[in-house]
C-alpha positions in Angstrom: 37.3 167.7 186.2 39.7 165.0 185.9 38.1 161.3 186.0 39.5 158.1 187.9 38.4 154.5 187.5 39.0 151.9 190.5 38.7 148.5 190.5 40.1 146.0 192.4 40.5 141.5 192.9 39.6 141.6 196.4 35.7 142.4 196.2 33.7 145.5 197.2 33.8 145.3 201.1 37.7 145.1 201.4 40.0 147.5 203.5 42.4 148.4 200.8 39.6 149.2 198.5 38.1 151.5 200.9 41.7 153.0 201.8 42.2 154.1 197.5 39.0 155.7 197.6 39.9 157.6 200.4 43.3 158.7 198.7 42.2 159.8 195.9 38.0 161.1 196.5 39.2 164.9 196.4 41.5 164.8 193.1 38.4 164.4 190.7 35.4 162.1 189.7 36.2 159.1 191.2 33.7 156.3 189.7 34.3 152.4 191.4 33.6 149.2 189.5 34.9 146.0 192.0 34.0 142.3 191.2 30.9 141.1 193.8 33.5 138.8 195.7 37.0 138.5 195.7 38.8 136.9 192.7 42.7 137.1 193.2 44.5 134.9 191.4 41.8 135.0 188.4 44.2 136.9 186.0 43.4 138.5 182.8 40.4 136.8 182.4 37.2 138.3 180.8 33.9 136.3 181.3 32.3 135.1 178.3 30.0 131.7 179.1 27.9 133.9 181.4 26.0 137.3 181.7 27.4 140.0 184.0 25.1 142.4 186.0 26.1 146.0 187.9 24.8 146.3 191.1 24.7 149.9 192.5 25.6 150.4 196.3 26.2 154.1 196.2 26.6 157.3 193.5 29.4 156.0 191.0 29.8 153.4 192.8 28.9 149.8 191.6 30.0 145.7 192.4 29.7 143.5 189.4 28.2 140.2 189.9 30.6 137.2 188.9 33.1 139.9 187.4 36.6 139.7 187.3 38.9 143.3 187.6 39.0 142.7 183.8 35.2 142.4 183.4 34.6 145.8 185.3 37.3 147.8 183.8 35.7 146.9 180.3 32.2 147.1 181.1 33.1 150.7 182.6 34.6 151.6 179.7 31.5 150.3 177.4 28.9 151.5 179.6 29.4 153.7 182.3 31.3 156.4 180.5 29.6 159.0 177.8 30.6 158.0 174.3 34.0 159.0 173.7 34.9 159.3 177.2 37.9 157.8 178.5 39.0 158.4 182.6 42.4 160.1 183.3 43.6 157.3 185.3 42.8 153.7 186.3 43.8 152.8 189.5 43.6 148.6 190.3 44.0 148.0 194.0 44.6 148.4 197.1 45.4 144.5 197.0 46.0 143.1 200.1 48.9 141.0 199.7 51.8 141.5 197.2 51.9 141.3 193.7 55.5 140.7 192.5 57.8 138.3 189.7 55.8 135.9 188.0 52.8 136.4 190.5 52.4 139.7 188.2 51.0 136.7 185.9 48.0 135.4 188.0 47.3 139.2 189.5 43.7 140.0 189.0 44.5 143.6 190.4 47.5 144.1 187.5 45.6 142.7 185.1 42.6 145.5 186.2 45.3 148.1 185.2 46.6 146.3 182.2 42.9 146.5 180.9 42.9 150.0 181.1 46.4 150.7 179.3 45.2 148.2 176.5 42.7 151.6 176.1 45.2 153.9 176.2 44.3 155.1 179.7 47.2 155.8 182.5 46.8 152.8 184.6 48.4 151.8 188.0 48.2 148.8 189.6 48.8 149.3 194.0 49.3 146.1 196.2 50.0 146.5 199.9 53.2 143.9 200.8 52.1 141.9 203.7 55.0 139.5 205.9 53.4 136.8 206.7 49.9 136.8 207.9 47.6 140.0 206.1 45.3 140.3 209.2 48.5 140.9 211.0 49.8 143.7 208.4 45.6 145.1 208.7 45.7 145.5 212.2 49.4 146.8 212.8 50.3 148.7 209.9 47.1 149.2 207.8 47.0 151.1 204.6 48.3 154.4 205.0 51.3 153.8 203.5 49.4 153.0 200.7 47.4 155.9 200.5 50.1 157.7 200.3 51.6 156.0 197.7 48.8 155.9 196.0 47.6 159.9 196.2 51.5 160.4 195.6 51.2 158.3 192.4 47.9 159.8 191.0 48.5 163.4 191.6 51.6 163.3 189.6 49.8 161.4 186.4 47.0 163.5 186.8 49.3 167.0 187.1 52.3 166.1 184.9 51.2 163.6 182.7 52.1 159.6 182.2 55.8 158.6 181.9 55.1 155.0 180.5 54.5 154.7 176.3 51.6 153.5 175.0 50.0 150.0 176.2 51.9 150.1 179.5 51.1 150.4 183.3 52.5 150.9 186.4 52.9 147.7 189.1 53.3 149.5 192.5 54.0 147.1 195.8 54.2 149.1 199.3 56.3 147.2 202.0 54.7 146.2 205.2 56.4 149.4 207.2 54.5 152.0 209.0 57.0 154.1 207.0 58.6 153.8 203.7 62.2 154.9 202.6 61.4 156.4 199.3 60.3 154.9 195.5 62.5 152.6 193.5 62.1 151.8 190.2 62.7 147.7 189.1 62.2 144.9 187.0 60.2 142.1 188.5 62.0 139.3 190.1 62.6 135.5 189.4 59.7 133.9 192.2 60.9 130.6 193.3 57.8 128.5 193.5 57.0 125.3 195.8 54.2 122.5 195.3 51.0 124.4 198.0 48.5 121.9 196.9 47.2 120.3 199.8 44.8 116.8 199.5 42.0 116.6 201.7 38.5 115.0 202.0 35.3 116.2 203.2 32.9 114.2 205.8 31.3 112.4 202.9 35.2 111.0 201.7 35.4 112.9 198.5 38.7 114.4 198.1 39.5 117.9 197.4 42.2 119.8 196.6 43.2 123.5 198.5 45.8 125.4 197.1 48.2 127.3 199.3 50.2 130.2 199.4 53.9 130.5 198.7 56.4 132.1 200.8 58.1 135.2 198.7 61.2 133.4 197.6 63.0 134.7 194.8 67.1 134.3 192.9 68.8 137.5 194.0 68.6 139.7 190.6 72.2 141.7 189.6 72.5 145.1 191.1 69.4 143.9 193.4 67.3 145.8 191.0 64.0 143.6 191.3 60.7 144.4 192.8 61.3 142.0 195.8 64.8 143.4 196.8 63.1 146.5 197.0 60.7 145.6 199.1 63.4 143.7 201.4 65.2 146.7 202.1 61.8 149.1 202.6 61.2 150.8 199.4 58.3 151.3 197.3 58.4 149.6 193.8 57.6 150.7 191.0 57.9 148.3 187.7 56.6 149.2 184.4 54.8 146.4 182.4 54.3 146.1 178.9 51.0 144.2 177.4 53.4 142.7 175.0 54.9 139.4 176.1 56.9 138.4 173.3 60.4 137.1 174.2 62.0 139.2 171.5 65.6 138.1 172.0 64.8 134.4 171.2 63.1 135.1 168.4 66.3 135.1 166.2 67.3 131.1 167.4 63.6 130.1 167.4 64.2 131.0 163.4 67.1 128.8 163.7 65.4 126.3 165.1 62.2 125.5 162.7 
């Protein structure tokens, strides 16, 4: 019996949570560990000024309170699993919204599938491309493109094997079509970024600050080989990421340098 770890940033009760269990229930033990609420945007951040405590809702299936996708990866690993026992695959999604150039960065839902490969475990990160407005993509396209993808992507790690070396996952983003033209593998793209922080005060004066979202911008990439060019043109991307961020090529003039 093969075993599969999910976890996810966008909390225990969301749609595209719901929508990878479904995809992938039948292909083995299936055991979920989601943060309590959402936490997008947290990163790879593990908590360690406070204690964390599994709640379970249903059989192998738990919400950690105060976790991040990080936190309930490793706990999992730690404590959920027979000593010695590592799943087949970790799968870190459905995120609602995209996950894509430098976002891959703040991504609580790649950093859940970076976790895993840091163990050595297959690990595949799925985020469902929205246009504009998410509720929008919910309620007119959904996640069965997704599910696809995502039952698509499992069965073949599960049946022949991982393609990626060691310490490496799989970024996936679905574009918001009720039908995809096929898979695309790319690099991630350069995300141009604007100033969303938005001033405000509440009824007592204080002010307070509310961060926005940006639009997906990005600088067109040669051969129109990134993740967001993909997208744009209604393919599934898939970018391999590495847990090792060294710049390597300016390695040689930082030696210069100093």
């Amino acid at each position: 019996m093969k075993r599969i770890l999910i976890t996810n940033d966008d909390g225990f009760e969301s749609l595209g949570l719901k929508a990878l269990i479904e995809a992938v229930q039948d292909l083995g033990e299936v055991l979920v560990v989601v943060p309590a609420s959402e936490k997008s945007a947290c990163g790879h951040s593990l908590t360690l000024t406070k204690p964390l405590r599994f709640v379970q809702l249903d059989d192998n299936f738990y919400k950690l309170e105060d976790g991040t996708p990080t936190d309930c990866v490793y706990l999992a690993l730690s404590s959920l699993y027979p000593k010695g026992v590592k799943p087949d695959l970790v799968l870190s999604g459905i995120n609602r919204g995209a996950n894509m150039g430098e976002d891959i960065t703040y991504s609580g839902t790649v950093a859940g599938a970076m976790e895993g490969a840091i163990y050595g475990i297959p690990s595949i990160a799925i985020s469902q491309v929205c246009n504009s407005n998410c509720e929008e993509m919910e309620m007119n396209i959904g996640y069965d493109q997704a599910k696809l993808v995502a039952r698509d992507l499992a069965k073949r790690v599960l049946e022949k094997g991982w393609p990626l070396g060691e310490r490496k996952c799989l970024n996936v983003n679905v574009p918001p079509t009720k039908e995809f033209k096929g898979y695309k593998v790319t690099k991630a793209g350069y995300r141009v970024y604007f100033n969303e922080a938005h001033l405000h005060r509440n009824p007592r004066g204080l002010e307070y600050w509310w961060l926005g979202l940006h639009p997906l911008e990005w600088v067109p990439s040669q051969n129109r080989e990134c993740d967001f060019e993909a997208i744009k043109e209604g393919y599934v991307s898939l970018t391999p990421l590495t847990a090792d961020l060294t710049a390597y090529k300016e390695i040689p003039k930082l030696k210069s340098w100093i």
